[in-house]
Every structure is written in structure tokens, then in C-alpha cells.
C-alpha positions, 0 to 999 in steps of 0.5 A: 550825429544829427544837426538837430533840424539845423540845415547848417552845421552848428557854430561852436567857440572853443576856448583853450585857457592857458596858463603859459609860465606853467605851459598848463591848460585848463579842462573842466568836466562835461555837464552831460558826461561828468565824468569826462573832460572838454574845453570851454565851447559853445554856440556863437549867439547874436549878441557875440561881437565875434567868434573870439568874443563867444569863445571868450565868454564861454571861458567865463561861464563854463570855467571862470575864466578871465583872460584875453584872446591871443591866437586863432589856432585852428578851424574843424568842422564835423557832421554837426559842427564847426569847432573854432579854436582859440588860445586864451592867456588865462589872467584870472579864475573866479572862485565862484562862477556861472556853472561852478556848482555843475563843474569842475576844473583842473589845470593838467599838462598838455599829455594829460589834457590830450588824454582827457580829451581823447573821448571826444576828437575835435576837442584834442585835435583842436589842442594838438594844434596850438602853441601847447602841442608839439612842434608848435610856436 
């Protein structure tokens, strides 16, 4: 995969919601691959006051999600980019959202998460290593 004129690999936050009592996680389909799966993740910008700020805010565009940050689970970086991952304690879900109408959501177990993510490595390695994953704390 290229960098796309990029010299440097590209900044991405990737959130991952949880919804603890149920020890559930929350996927939504791919925009350029609707038929597969990924976490909440985007491109850090400028006007994020941090990493945990862009994850934060992807969760809320992508997926309507309203929560806090409670854990920085792990950094991965590949070719093109560096995923950074952090547990987001999901508070709220909005019925409508920025990208509901080019979306879809689903609550799933971890096994089937990991499932879902497989296609893409990053993505599932990123969840493997959270509270949810096993031998996890």
C-alpha cells in the first residue's frame, strides 16, 4: 500500500467502543467495503487536541458514539500507517449521526468482532490487544 505522496506514514486513531456490562464491542461497516466491518479510525487533524481527542471524535462521526477515553491499548504501525488504539466506554449512541445513512452498526462479542476484523490485520490485532482480548486486565 502506498503512502499516497505522504513521506510519512499516516497518523490514524482508532477507537474501540465498548459497552462493559455486556463486554461487547461496537463494529460498523466500511464506507469503501460495505460489506466489511472496522472500528471507528481516522486521520488525526489539526484542530484534534490530541490522538485521544481524533479517536474520540471519529467514534462520533462514524458511529454515534458518545463516551470517554479510558485506556490507550496499543500502537501498530504498517506501510502506510500508524494505527493508534484506545478503549472507548461507550455512554451513549445517537439515533442519527454524521455518517448513519452511509453505515451500519452492530454490538458483537469479542469472537465475533475479531471475526469481522480479520480482512483487515491492524484492526483485529489492535482489539486482541485490549481489555476485551484474552488474558487481558
Amino acid at each position: 500500500m502506498s503512502n499516497k505522496g505522504r513521506s510519512t506514514p499516516r497518523v490514524v486513531c482508532c477507537a474501540i467502543p465498548i459497552a462493559r456490562a455486556a463486554g461487547k464491542v461496537l463494529v460498523i461497516t466500511s464506507r469503501k467495503r460495505p460489506n466489511n466491518w472496522v472500528l471507528p479510525k481516522g486521520g488525526w487533524e489539526p484542530t484534534d487536541k490530541g490522538l485521544e481527542a481524533a479517536a474520540s471524535r471519529e467514534a462520533l462521526e462514524e458511529a454515534g458514539v458518545h463516551g470517554k477515553i479510558t485506556r490507550f491499548v496499543t500502537t501498530i504501525p504498517s506501510a502506510s500507517s500508524t494505527y493508534h488504539f484506545y478503549e472507548l466506554d461507550v455512554a451513549d449512541l445517537d439515533h442519527e449521526w454524521l455518517e448513519s445513512k452511509e453505515r451500519r452498526r452492530e454490538w458483537v462479542d469479542y469472537a465475533e468482532a475479531i471475526k469481522r476484523l480479520s480482512w483487515k490485520a491492524e484492526l483485529a490485532e489492535g482489539l486482541s490487544k485490549s481489555t476485551l482480548g484474552p488474558n487481558r486486565s
